[in-house]
C-alpha positions in Angstrom: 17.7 -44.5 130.9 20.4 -46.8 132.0 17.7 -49.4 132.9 16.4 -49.9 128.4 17.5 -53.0 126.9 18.9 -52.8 123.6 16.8 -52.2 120.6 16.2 -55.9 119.2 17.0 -57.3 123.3 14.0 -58.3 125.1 13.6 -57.1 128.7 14.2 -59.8 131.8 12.9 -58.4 134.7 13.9 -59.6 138.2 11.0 -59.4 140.3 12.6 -59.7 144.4 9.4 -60.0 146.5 8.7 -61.3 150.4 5.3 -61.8 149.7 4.4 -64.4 146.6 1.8 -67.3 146.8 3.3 -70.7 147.4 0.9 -73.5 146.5 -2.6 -72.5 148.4 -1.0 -69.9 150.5 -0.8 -66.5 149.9 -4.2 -65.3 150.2 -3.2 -62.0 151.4 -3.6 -58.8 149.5 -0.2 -58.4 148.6 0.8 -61.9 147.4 -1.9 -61.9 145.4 -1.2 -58.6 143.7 2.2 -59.3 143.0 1.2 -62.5 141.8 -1.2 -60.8 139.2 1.6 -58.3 138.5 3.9 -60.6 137.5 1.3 -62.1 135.6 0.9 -59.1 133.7 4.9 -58.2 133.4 5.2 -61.7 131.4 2.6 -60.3 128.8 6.0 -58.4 127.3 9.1 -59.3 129.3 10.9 -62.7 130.4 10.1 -62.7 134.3 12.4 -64.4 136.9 10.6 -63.8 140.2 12.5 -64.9 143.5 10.3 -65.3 146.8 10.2 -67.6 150.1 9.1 -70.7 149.7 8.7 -74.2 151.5 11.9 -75.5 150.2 14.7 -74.2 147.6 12.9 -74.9 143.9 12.7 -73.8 140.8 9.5 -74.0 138.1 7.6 -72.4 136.0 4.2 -70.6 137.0 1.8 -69.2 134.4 4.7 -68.0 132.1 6.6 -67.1 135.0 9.6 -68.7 136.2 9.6 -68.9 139.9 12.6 -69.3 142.0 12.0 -70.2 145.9 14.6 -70.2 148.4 13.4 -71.5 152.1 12.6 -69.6 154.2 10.5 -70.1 157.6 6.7 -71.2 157.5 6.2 -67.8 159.3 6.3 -64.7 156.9 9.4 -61.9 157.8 7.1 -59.2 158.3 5.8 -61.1 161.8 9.5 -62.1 162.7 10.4 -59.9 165.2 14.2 -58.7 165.9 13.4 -57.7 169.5 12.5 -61.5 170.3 15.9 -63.5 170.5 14.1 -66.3 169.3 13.5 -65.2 166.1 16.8 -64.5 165.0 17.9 -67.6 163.7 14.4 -67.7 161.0 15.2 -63.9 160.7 19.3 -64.3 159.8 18.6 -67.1 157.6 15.7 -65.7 155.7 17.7 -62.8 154.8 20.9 -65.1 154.0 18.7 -67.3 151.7 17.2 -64.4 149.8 20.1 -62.3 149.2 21.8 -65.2 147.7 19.5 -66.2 145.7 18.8 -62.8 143.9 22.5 -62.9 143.5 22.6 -66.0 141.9 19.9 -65.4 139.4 21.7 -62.1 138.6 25.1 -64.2 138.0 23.1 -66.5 136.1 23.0 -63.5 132.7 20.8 -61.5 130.4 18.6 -59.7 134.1 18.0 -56.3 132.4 16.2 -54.8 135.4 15.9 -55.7 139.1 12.0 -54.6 140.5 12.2 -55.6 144.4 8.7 -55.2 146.5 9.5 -53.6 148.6 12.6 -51.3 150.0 13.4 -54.0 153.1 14.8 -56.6 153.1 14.4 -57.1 149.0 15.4 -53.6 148.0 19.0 -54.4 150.0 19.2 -57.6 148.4 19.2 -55.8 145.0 20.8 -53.0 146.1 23.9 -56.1 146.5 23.1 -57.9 143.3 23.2 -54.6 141.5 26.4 -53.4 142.6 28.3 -57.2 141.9 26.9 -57.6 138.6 25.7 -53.9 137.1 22.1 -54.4 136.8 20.4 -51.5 138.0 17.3 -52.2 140.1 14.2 -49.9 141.5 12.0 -50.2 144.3 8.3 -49.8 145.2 8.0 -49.1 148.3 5.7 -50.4 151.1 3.9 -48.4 153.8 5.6 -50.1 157.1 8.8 -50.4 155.3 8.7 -45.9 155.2 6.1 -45.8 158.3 8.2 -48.3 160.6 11.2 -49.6 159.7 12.2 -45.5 158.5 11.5 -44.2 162.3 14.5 -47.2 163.6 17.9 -44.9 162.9 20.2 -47.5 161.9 17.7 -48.9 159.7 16.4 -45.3 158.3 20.2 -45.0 157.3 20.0 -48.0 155.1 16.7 -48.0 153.9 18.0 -43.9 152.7 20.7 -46.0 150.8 18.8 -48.7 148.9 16.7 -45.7 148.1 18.9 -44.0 146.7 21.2 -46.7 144.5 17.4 -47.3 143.2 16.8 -46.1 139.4 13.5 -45.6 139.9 11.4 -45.3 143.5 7.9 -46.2 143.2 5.0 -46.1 145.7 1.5 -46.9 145.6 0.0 -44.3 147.6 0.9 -40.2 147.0 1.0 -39.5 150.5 3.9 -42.4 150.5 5.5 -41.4 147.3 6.6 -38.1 149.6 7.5 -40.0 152.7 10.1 -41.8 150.2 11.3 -38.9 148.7 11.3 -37.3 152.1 14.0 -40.2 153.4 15.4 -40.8 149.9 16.2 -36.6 149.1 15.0 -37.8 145.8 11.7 -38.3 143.7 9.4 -41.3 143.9 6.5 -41.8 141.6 3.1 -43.3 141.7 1.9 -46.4 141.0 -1.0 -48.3 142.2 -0.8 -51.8 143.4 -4.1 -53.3 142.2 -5.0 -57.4 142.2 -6.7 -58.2 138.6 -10.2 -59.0 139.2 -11.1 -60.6 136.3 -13.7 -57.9 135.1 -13.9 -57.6 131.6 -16.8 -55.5 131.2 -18.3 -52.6 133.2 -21.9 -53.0 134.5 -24.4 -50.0 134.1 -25.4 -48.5 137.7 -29.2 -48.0 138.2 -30.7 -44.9 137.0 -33.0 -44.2 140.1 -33.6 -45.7 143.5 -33.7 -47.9 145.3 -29.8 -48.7 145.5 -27.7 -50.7 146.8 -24.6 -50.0 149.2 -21.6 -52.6 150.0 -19.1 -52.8 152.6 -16.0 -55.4 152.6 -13.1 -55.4 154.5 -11.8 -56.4 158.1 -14.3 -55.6 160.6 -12.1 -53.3 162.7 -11.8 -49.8 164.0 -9.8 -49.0 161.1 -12.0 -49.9 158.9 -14.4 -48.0 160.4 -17.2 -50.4 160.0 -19.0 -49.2 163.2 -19.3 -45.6 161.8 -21.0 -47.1 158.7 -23.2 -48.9 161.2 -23.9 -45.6 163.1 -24.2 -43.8 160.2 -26.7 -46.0 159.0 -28.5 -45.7 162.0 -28.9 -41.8 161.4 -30.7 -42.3 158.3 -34.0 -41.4 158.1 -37.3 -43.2 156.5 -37.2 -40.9 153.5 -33.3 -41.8 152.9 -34.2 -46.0 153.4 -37.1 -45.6 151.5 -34.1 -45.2 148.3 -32.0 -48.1 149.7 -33.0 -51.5 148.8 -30.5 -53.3 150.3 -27.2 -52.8 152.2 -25.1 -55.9 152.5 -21.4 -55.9 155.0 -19.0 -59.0 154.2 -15.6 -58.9 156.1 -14.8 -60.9 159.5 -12.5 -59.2 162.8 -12.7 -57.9 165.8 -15.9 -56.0 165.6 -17.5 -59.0 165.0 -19.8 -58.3 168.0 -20.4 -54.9 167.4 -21.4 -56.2 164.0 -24.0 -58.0 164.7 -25.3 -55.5 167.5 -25.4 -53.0 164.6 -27.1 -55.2 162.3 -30.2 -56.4 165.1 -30.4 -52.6 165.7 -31.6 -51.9 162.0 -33.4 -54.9 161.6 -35.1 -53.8 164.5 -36.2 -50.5 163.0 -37.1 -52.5 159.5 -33.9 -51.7 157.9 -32.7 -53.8 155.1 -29.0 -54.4 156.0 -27.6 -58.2 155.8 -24.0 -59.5 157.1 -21.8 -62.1 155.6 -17.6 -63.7 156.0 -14.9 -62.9 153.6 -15.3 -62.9 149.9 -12.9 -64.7 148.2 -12.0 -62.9 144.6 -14.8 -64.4 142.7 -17.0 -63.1 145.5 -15.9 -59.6 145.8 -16.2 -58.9 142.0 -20.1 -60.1 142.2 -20.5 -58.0 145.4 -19.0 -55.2 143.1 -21.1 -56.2 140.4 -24.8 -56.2 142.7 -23.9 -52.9 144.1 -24.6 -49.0 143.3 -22.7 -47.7 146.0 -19.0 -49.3 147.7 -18.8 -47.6 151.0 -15.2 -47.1 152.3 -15.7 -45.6 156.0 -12.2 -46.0 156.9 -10.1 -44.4 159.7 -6.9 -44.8 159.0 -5.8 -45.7 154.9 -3.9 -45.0 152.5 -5.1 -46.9 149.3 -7.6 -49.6 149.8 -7.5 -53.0 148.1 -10.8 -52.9 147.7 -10.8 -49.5 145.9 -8.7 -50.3 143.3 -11.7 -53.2 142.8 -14.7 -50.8 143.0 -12.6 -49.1 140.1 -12.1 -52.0 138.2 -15.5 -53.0 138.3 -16.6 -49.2 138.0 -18.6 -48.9 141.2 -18.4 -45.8 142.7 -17.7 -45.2 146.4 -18.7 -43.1 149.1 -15.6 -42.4 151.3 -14.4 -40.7 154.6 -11.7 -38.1 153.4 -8.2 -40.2 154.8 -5.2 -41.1 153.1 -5.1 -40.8 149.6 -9.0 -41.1 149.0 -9.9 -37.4 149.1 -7.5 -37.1 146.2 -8.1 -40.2 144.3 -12.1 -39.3 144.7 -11.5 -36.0 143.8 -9.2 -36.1 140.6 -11.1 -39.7 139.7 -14.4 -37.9 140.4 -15.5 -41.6 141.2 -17.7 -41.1 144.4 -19.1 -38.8 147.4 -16.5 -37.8 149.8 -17.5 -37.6 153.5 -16.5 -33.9 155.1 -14.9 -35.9 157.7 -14.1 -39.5 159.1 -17.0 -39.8 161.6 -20.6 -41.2 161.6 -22.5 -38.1 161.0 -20.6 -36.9 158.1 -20.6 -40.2 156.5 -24.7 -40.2 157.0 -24.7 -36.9 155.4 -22.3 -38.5 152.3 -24.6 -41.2 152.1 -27.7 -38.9 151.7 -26.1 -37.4 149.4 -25.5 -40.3 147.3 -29.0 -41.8 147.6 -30.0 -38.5 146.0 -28.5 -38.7 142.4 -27.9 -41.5 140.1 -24.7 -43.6 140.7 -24.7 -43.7 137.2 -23.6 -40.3 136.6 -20.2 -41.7 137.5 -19.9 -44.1 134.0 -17.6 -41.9 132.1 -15.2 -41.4 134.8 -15.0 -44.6 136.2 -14.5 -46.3 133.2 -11.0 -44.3 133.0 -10.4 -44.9 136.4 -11.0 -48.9 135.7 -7.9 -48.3 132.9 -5.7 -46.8 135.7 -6.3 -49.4 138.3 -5.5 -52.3 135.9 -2.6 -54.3 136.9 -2.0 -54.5 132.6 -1.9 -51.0 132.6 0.4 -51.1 135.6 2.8 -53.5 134.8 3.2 -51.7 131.5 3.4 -48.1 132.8 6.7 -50.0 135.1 7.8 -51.0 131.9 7.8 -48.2 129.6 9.6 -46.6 132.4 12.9 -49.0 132.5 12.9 -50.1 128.9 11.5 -47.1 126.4 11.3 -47.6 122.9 14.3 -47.6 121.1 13.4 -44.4 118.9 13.4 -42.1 122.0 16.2 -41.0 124.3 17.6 -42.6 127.0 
């Protein structure tokens, strides 16, 4: 690969990314991953990583050297090009940005430009790589293939960052062949995962009762209200195995929420409600419970299954996105037949009748997987090989 550094030359990886915690911000999902990716990159490579920022700066961050150029207190991705008055934030966050990454490029020794994700950071590297002859890659996010790929004149360019792009990543399978689909080229898989911060896999109970979890935004896509429903079609013999079932999340189902919850406590059931859980919080959610339930609509790859992995809790998931493949090759949980409230009562029967520890083995592999060590390694085995095998 074009991409390996020399035998004896350390990688320097250029990390281009909208989305990277600035100060207390950057609670989101994403920032945080990449965050913890870059993190992890620094373990074995010098990492520059440009983001938005507050103000243009430059500093080191747990190992990391951090460049900010300014951009808006709004993120890009809720700038909209149809509203003339976001223009101006829009023209110069994408000025700012693409001259930073060009600068850090002119600056020497990049090996390897990673930007998250195809648009606008994949273009920005796309430029930097063709001035200065660093070759770059992209991993690709869902609404940069899912919306920004269905605009023409944007499709065009988003084919062509794809394909400058030594290696096209994607954290979902269904995604990796959307890109490839545009690109007319391969795209491989790797999972976006947070690290958090379990070290060591808990035992799941041998027998009932057990406990099932939910977390996420309390919307229909979530599906939070067929786990409520489905609840509701359980019968005394199947609560008589449950000893509790605790829902943490916040959105707007918040109503329906709490309908759902006085309707079980009405009946005697044992279900309990609470806000967002920070990532201390979710890992002790993960930790209490037997059973993660992810009754999703719509998905592709949960955040909050790459945790239940980590922390080797099995799930119990309606069959959307990638889930019926990641349960079914991870062998990490109960699939539901389909994404509706019956089914899912009938998965979670099903699960209250055998051991959630019958899972161990495989989800202790599946923890290795979903480990952002594992995954900033896997990226860099893939750019910089060892020197003993061909390029």
């Amino acid at each position: 690969m074009s991409a390996a550094a020399p035998p004896g030359r350390a990688a320097r990886i250029l990390l281009v990314t909208t989305s990277y915690p600035d100060g207390d911000e950057g609670a989101a999902a994403a920032g945080s991953f990449v965050r913890d990716f870059a993190r992890a990159l620094a373990l074995r490579a010098a990492v520059t990583v440009v983001a938005p920022g507050a103000a243009d700066r430059s500093g080191l961050e747990d190992g990391v050297r951090v460049r900010r150029f300014r951009a808006p207190r709004r993120p890009l991705s809720l700038l909209s090009p149809a509203n003339p008055a976001h223009w101006p934030a829009i023209l110069g966050t994408l000025h700012a940005g693409g001259r930073a990454v060009t600068e850090s490029c002119a600056e020497g020794g990049i090996t390897h430009i990673l930007a998250l994700w195809a648009l606008p950071s994949g273009a920005w590297a796309r430029r930097a790589s063709r001035r200065h002859g660093v070759p770059y890659s992209i991993w690709a996010l869902g609404s940069d293939i899912w919306t920004l790929g269905r605009i023409p004149l944007v499709r065009s360019l988003l084919r062509r960052v794809l394909r400058g792009a030594e290696h096209r990543l994607a954290d979902g399978h269904g995604l990796c062949e959307d890109v490839a689909g545009i690109a007319g080229m391969s795209c491989a898989f790797l999972p976006s995962c947070r690290d958090l911060g379990v070290r060591e896999l808990r035992a799941r109970r041998a027998g009932p009762p057990y406990r099932l979890a939910f977390l996420g935004r309390w919307h229909p896509n979530k599906g939070i209200d067929l786990l409520l429903d489905a609840l509701l079609r359980l019968e005394g013999p199947d609560w008589a195995r449950v000893e509790e079932v605790r829902v943490f999340g916040g959105g707007p189902l918040h109503e329906r929420v709490g309908e759902g919850i006085r309707a079980l406590a009405a009946r005697g059931r044992r279900v309990t409600a609470g806000g967002y859980l920070d990532r201390d919080g979710a890992r002790a959610l993960l930790a209490w419970a037997d059973y993660l339930v992810i009754p999703s609509r719509i998905e592709s790859i949960p955040v909050i299954f790459s945790d239940a992995m980590q922390a080797g809790c099995p799930v119990i998931a309606t069959p959307v996105g990638d889930l019926p493949r990641l349960v079914a090759e991870l062998r990490c949980g109960i699939l539901a037949a389909e994404p509706g409230a019956e089914a899912l009562a009938v998965a979670i029967r099903e699960a209250l009748a055998q051991p959630p520890e019958r899972f161990g083995a495989r989800l202790a592999q599946a923890a290795r997987l979903f480990d952002v060590r594992t995954v900033a390694n896997s990226f860099l085995d893939a750019v910089r090989p060892d020197p003993g095998k061909p390029a």
